[in-house]
RODO-2510 file (C-alpha; in nm, 4 decimals, decimal comma):
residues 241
     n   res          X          Y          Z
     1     x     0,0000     0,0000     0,0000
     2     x     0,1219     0,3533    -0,1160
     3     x     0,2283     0,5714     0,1757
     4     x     0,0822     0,9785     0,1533
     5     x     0,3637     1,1748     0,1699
     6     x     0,3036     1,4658     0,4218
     7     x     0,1866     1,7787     0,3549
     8     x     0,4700     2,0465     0,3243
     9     x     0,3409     2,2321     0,6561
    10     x     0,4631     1,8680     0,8528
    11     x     0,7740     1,8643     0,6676
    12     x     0,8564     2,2095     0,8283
    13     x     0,7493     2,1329     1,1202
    14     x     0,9571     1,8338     1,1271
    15     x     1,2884     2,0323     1,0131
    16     x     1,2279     2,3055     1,2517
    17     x     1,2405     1,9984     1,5192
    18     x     1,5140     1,8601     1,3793
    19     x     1,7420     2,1647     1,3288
    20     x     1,5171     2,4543     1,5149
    21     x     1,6928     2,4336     1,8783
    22     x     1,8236     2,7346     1,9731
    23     x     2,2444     2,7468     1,8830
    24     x     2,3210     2,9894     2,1994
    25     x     2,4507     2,7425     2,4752
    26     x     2,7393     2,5743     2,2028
    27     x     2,8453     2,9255     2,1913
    28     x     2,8564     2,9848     2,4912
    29     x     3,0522     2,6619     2,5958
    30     x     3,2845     2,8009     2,2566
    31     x     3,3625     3,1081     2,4202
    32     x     3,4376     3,0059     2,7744
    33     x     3,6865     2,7386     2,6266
    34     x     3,8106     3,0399     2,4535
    35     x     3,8272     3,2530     2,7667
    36     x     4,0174     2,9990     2,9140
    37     x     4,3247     2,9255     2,7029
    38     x     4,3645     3,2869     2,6671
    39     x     4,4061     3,2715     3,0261
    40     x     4,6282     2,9691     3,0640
    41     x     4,8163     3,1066     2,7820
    42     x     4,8926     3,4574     2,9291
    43     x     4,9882     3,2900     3,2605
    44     x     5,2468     3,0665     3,1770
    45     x     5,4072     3,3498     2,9689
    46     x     5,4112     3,5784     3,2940
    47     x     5,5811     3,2819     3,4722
    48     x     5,7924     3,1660     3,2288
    49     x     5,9524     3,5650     3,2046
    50     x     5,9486     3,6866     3,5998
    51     x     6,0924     4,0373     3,5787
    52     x     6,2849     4,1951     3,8741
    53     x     6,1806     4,3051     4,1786
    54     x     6,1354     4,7095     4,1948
    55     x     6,3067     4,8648     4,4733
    56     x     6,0481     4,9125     4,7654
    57     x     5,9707     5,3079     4,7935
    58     x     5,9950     5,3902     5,1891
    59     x     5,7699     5,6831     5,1937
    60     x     5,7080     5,5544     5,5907
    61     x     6,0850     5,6659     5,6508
    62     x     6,1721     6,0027     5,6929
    63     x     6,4144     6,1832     5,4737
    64     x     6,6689     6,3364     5,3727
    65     x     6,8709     6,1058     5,3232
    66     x     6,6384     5,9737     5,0802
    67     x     6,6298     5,5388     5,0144
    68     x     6,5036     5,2963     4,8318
    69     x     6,4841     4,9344     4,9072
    70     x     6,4535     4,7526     5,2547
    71     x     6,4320     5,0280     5,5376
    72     x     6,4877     4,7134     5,7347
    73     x     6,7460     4,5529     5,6145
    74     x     7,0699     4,4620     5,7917
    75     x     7,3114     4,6652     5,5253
    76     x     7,2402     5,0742     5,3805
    77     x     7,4361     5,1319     5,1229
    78     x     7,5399     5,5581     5,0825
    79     x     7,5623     5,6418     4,7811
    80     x     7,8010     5,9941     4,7471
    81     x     7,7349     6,1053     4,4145
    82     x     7,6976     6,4135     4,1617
    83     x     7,3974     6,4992     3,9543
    84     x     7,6846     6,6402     3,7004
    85     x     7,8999     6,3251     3,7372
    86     x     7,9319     6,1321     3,4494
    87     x     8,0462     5,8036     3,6348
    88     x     7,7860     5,8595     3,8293
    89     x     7,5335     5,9075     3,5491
    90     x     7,6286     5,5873     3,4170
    91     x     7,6375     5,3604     3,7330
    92     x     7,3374     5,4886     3,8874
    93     x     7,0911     5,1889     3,6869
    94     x     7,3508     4,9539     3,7858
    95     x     7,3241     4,9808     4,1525
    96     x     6,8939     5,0641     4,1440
    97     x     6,9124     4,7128     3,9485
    98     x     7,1818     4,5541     4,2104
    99     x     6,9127     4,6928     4,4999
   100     x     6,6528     4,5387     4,3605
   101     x     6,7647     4,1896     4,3602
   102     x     6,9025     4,2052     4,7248
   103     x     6,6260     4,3100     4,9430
   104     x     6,8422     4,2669     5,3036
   105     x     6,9866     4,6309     5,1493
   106     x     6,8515     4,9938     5,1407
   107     x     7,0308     5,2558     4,9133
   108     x     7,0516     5,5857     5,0215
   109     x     7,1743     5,9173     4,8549
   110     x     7,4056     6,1519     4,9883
   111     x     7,4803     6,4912     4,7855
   112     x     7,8913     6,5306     4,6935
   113     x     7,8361     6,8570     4,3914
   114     x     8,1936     6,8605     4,3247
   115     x     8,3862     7,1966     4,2797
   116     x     8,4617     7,1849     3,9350
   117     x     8,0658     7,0743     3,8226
   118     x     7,9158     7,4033     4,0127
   119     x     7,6847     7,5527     3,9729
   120     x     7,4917     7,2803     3,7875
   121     x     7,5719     7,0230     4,0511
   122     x     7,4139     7,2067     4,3345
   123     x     7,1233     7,3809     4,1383
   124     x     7,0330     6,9910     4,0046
   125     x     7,0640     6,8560     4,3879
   126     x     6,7948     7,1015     4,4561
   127     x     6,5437     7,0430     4,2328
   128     x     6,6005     6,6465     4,3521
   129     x     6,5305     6,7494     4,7387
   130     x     6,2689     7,0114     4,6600
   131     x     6,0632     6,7061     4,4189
   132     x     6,1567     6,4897     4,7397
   133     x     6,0278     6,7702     4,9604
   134     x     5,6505     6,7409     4,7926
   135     x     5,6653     6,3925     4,7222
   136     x     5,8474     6,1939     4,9113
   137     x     6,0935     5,9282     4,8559
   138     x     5,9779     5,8242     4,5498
   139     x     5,9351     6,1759     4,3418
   140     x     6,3407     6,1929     4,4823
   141     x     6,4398     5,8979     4,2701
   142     x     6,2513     5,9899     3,9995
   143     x     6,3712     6,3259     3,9844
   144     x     6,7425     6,1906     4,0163
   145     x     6,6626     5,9870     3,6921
   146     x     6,5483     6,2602     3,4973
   147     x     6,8090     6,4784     3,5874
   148     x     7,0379     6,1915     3,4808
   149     x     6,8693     6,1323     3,1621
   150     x     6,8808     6,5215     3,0265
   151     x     7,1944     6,6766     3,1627
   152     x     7,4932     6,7361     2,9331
   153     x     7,6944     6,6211     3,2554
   154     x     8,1028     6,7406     3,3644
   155     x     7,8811     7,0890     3,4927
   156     x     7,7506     7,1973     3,1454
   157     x     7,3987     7,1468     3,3383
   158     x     7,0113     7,0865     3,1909
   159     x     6,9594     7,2274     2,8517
   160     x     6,8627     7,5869     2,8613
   161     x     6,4817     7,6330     2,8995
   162     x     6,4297     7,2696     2,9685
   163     x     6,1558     7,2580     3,2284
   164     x     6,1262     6,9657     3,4629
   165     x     5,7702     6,8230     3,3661
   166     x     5,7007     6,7525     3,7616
   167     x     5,7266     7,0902     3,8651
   168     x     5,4131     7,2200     4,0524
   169     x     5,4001     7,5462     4,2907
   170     x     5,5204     7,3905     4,6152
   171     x     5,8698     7,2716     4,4008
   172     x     5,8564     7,6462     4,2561
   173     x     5,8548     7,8039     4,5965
   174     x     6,0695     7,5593     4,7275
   175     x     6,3260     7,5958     4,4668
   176     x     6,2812     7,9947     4,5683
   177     x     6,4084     7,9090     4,9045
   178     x     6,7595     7,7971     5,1026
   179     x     6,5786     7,4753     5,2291
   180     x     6,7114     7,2670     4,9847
   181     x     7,0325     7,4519     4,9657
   182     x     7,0661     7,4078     5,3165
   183     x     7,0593     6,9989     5,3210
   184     x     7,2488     7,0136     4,9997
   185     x     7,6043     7,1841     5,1710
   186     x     7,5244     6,9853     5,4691
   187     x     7,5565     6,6606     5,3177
   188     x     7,8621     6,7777     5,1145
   189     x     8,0328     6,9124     5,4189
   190     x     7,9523     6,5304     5,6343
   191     x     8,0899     6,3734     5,3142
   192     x     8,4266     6,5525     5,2769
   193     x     8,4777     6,5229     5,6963
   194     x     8,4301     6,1238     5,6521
   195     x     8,6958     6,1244     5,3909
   196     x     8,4765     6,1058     5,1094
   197     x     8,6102     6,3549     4,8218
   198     x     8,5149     6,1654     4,4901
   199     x     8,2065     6,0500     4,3136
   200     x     8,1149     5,7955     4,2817
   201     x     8,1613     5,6534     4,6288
   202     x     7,9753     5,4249     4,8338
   203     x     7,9600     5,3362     5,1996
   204     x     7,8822     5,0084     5,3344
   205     x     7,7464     5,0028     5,6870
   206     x     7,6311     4,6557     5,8603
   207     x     7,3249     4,7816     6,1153
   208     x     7,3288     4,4861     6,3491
   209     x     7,6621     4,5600     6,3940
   210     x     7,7801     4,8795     6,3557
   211     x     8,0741     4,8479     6,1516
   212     x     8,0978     4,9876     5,7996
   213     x     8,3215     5,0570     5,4576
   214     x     8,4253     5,3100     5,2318
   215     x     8,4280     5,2157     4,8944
   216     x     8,5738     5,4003     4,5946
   217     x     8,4160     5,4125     4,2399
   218     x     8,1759     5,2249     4,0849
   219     x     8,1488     4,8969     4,2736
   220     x     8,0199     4,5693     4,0465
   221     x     7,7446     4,3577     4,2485
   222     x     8,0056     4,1086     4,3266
   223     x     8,2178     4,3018     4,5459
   224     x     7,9739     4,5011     4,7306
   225     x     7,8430     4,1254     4,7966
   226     x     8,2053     3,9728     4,9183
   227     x     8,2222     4,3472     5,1347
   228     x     7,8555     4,2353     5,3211
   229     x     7,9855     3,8894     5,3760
   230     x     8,2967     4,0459     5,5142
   231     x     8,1258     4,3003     5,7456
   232     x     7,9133     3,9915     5,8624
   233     x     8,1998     3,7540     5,9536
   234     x     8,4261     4,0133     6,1032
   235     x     8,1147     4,0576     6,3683
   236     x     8,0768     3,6675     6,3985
   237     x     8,4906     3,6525     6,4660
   238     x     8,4499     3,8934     6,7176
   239     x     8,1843     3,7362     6,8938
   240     x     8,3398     3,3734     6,9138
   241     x     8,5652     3,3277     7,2166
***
């Protein structure tokens, strides 16, 4: 016996149960896979290429002097430089880079404007402590870098009309006053009574101890590492009976 075929209003209606369910939730499920190797792809390349730790900025300590890195760490390193010093200029990244890594260390600044760099030295030290003065550690550093990255160094100074791009009123009026002027001198003064008369130079001091070294020039990692270790078993000697 000869089947009816059906009418064409079943045949839709049987397509539009066969293929009429909503698509949404397969691309939903698409996307969330999606969502999630983008993830697990971004993660292992942030773990695969860990980056340095910054140096910590200790706005809780008072300055000047002004640091960065571990406020309580066993070692402070001084740092006796020039904002005109070439050396100085060039080793600065080094040692913010050699901070970094070792975190039982804070670096601290100490101003050393040497004769023959005036009057760019000292008129560069105080924009650094008046940019310190309104914002702490951290604007110090920063304006120490900029400094660094403009000056035509040896005391030919900032280009003229060069504007530093932090400036605000209270760095205006400080710059206006002998504040800054004041800690500047004083610091160079301390530095040439301790024996300190080039830049750059660098002072190792060991707080649980006490004890400390001078250092002259530009210091590679390694050494300022074998001077800690040095500082720490001279203490340990002179504790064993």
């Amino acid at each position: 016996m000869e089947q009816k075929r059906p009418s064409i209003p079943m045949q839709v209606q049987a397509f539009r149960r066969r293929h009429g369910r909503p698509r949404w939730p397969w691309a939903l499920a698409a996307a969330l896979v999606a969502l999630l190797l983008i993830w697990f792809v971004s993660r292992s390349t942030s773990e695969s290429s860990p980056q340095l730790p910054a140096p910590i900025d200790t706005a809780r300590v008072a300055g000047p002097p002004w640091q960065m890195g571990n406020p309580d760490g066993r070692f402070t390193l001084t740092l006796y430089a020039d904002l005109e010093c070439p050396f100085c200029r060039e080793y600065f990244p080094q040692i913010k880079r050699w901070i970094g890594i070792n975190t039982d260390v804070a670096l601290q600044w100490h101003h050393l404007p040497l004769a023959e760099h005036e009057p760019a030295a000292s008129a560069e030290a105080r924009l650094a402590e008046c940019a310190a003065e309104a914002g702490g550690h951290a604007a110090f550093w920063q304006a120490v870098e900029w400094v660094y990255a403009h000056t035509r160094s040896d005391g030919q100074g900032l280009p003229d009309g060069l504007r530093y791009p932090e400036s605000t009123p209270a760095l205006e009026q400080c710059m206006a006053s002998e504040r800054a002027d004041t800690v500047v001198r004083t610091q160079s003064v301390e530095a040439t009574k301790s024996g300190v008369t080039a830049t750059p130079s660098l002072r190792l001091h060991d707080r649980q101890t006490g004890q400390a070294i001078l250092l002259q020039g530009p210091i590679e990692g390694d050494a300022l590492l074998s001077a800690m270790d040095m500082l720490a078993s001279s203490s340990e000697q002179a504790n064993t009976p």
